[in-house]
N, C-alpha and C positions, 0 to 999 in steps of 0.2 A: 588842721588846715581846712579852709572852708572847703565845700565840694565845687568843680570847675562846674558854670553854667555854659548851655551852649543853647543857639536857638533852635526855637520849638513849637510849635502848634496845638494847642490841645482844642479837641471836639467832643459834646456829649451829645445825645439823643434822649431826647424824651419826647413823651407824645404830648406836653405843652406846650416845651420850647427847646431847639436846636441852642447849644451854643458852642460859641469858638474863643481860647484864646492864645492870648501871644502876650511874651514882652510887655509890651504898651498897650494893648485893645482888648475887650471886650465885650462883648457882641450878641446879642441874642436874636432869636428869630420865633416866631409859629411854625409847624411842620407842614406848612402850604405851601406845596411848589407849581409854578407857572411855567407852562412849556410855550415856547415860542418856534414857528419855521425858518425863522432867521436870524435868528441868537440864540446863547446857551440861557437854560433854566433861570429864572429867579426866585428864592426861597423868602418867605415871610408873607405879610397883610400889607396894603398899602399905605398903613399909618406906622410901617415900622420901615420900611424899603422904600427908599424914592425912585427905584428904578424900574418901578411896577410902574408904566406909564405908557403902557398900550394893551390891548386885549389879547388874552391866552388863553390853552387849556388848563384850567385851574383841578388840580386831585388833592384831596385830603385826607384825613384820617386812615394813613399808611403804616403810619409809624409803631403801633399795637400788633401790625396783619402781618409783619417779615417773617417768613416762614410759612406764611400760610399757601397752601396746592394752590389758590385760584389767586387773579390777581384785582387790580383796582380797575371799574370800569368808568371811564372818563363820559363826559356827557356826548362827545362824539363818537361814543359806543367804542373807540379803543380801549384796549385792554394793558394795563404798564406792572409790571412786577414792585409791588411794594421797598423791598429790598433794594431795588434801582435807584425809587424813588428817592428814599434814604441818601445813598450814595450821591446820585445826584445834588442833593438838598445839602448837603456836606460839604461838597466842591464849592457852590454857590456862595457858602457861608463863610467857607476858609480865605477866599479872595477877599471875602468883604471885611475879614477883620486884618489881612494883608494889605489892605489897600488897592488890591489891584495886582499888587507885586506877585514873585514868585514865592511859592512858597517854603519855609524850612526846611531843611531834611528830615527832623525828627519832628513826627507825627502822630501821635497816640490818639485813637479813638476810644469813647466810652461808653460801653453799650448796654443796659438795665442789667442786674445783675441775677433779676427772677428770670432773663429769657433763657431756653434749652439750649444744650450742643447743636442742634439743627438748624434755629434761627440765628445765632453766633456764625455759626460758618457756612451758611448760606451769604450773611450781609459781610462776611471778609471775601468770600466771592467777587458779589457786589463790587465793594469796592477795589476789588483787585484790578475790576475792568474798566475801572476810570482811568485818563491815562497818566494824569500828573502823579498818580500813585501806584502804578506799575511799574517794574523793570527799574525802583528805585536802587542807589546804593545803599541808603538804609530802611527795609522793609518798611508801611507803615505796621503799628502795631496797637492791635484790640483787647481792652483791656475789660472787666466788670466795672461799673461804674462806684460801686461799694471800694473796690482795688484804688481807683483813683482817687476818692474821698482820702483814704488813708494819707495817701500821697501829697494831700492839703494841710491836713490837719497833724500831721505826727510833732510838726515842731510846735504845736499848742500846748501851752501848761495844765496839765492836767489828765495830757494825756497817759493811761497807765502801761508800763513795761511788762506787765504779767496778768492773766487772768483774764475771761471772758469780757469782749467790748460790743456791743450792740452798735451797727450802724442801722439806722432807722433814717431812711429817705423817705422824706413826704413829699410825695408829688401830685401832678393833676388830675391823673386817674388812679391814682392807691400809691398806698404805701409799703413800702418794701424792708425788708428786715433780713440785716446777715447777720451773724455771729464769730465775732474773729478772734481767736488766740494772740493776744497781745505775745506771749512767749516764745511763741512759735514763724515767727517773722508776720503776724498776722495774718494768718489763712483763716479761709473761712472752718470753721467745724463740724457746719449741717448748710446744707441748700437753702439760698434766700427765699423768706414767704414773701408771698402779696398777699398785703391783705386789702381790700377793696372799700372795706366802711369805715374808712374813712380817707379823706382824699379833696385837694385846690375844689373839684367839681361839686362834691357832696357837699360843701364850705360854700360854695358859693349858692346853691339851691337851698337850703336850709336859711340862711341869709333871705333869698327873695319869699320864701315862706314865712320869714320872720315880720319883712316891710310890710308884705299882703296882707297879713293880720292889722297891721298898725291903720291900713288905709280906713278911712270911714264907711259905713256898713252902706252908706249910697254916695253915690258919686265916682267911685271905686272903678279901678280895670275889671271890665269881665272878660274872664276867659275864654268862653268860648267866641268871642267875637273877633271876626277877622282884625277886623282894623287894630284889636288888642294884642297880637301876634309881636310885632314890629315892637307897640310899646314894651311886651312881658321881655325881650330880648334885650331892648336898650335897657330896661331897668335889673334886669341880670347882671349888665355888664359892670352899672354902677354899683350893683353888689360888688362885683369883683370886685372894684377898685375901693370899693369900703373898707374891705377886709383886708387891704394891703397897706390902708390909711390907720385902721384900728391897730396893726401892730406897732407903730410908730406913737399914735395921739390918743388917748383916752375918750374920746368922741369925734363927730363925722357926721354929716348930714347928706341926703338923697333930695333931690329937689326936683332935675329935670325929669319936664313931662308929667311929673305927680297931678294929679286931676286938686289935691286941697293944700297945695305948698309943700314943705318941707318936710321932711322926717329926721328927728333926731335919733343917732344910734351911738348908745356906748358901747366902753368895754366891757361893763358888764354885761349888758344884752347880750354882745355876742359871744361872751363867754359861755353864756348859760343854752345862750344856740346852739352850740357844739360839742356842750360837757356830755352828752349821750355818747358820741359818738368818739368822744378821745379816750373817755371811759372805758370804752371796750376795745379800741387800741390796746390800751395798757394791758387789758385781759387777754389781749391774743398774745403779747410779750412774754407776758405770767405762763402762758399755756406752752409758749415754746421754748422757754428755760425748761417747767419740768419736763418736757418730752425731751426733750438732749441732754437731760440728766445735770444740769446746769444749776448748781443751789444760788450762785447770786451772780452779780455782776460787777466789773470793775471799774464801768465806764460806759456813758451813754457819748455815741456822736450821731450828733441831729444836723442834715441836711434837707435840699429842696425847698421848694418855696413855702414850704407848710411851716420850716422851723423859724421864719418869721416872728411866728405866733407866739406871744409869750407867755400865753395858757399850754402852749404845747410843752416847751422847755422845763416852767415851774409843775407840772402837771406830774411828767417822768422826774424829776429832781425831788419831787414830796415823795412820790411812789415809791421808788426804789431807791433814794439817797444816796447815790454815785453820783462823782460828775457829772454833768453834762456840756460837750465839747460842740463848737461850731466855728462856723466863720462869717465874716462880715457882708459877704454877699453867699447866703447858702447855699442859693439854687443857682451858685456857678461852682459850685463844689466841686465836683466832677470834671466840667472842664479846665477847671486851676488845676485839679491835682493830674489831670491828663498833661497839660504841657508842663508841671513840672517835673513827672514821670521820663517824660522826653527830652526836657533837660539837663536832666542828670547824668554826667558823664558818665559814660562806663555803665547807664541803665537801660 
């Protein structure tokens, strides 16, 4: 008999991007949240939130610091606790993929799965003090975000019933690696690594080091030039967005702002941009099997916005010749497998 669904909420965290979903919506956000005197919080950039449509106190880069003694200092010299922020940025997010409405009962958040006991139950704190999730009838509930993954993918072909699974989330600032017992209800077997070289941000800088090259030796951005500030950012950003076109198209072009027209960029290029550095991904995988005593694996699941990439994927699939499991929006991995964690009768 199928299992009963009930409605559900799922939320992840990451220091890219917030998301939320439900049923019907899915939602993402930046971890930029805007405080107002006379309405609640709004979470995201203004090209992604149309309700960013007056001036606030804007704090960022919160989402990394939960846990940490001191907290985030706003440009009006307040002081706000990281972990609120979060919290806050959560609420914000839950409405918008509600619509407005109330929210579900069943609520599951998903929170990195390298952070410690301390910044775990500091941010269920947090969030215990927001009100629409206190003094619930059904608690919410915080889960690893590796945990949640599972929870996406286990109805995927491929996935194995026994023996060591590598979850490898690539995300904006590193990449994280659990190892989970397929046997053993899937727990993990050693503490998640972050490993840091490589990662959305190092992909996207490697990328503008690759165009910078290509530019002609005059005419070119210089760096040290104020006025060049503004362009070396807009022209990051369209890396970004290269590298999110190259996993899809076999070519892509850069155009705006360039001082001599266009840049063409392949997949090859940018394969070979970041073969250094997947390269030694796979060596820190290699390193953490033998140290847990781990002779092989049963199964790769590649999450986050990294497993876009399909040098990532075919990379670990030559390597270690296991599966390799995913889903169709990665880098919502976590908060799919979060609401359906929460929709799971009787879970």
């Amino acid at each position: 008999m199928a299992e009963r669904q009930r409605p559900a909420l799922g939320l992840s965290i990451g220091s890219t991007n917030l998301a939320a979903v439900t049923a019907d919506q899915a939602v993402t956000r930046k971890p930029v949240l805007t405080l107002y005197r006379q309405r609640p919080p709004e979470v995201g950039i203004p090209s992604e939130n149309p309700r960013l449509d007056e001036p606030g106190l804007v704090l960022t880069d919160f989402v990394d610091r939960v846990g940490a003694p001191a907290g985030i200092v706003a440009a009006d010299g307040s002081t706000h606790r990281s972990e609120a922020l979060v919290a806050d940025g959560l609420r914000a997010l839950a409405y918008t993929a509600t619509g407005g409405r109330p929210m579900p009962d069943h609520v599951t958040v998903s929170h990195p799965a390298h952070w410690g006991s301390a910044a775990v139950d500091t941010l269920g704190r947090a969030l215990s003090r927001v009100s629409e999730w206190s003094n619930r009838t059904n608690p919410l509930v915080l889960i690893p975000d590796a945990a949640a993954v599972l929870f996406a993918v286990r109805a995927k072909p491929g996935l194995a019933a026994r023996g060591t699974i590598a979850v490898c989330d690539f995300g904006g600032s590193g990449t994280s690696i659990t190892l989970i017992d397929a046997a053993g209800e899937y727990r993990p077997v050693a503490p998640t690594v972050r490993h840091h070289g490589f990662s959305g941000d190092m992909i996207d800088q490697l990328l503008l080091t690759f165009v910078m090259s290509e530019l002609p030796s005059t005419g070119g951005l210089d760096r040290d030039s104020i006025s060049a500030i503004g362009s070396l950012a807009r022209l990051r950003g369209q890396c970004r967005i290269a590298k999110e076109r190259l996993s899809a198209s076999t070519r892509t072009t850069l155009a705006d702002g360039l001082p001599h027209g266009e840049i063409l960029i392949t997949r090859d290029d940018f394969e070979e941009t970041i073969r250094e550095p997947l390269d030694g991904f796979v060596r820190v995988l290699e390193k953490l099997l033998s140290r847990t005593g781990i002779a092989g694996l049963a199964g790769i699941v590649a999450v986050g916005g990294g497993a876009n990439i399909p040098a990532v994927t075919t990379t670990l699939s030559g390597h270690f010749g296991v599966p390799i499991i995913s889903t169709p929006r990665p880098q919502l991995a976590a908060a799919i497998g979060a609401a359906l964690r929460g929709a799971r009768a009787g879970g």
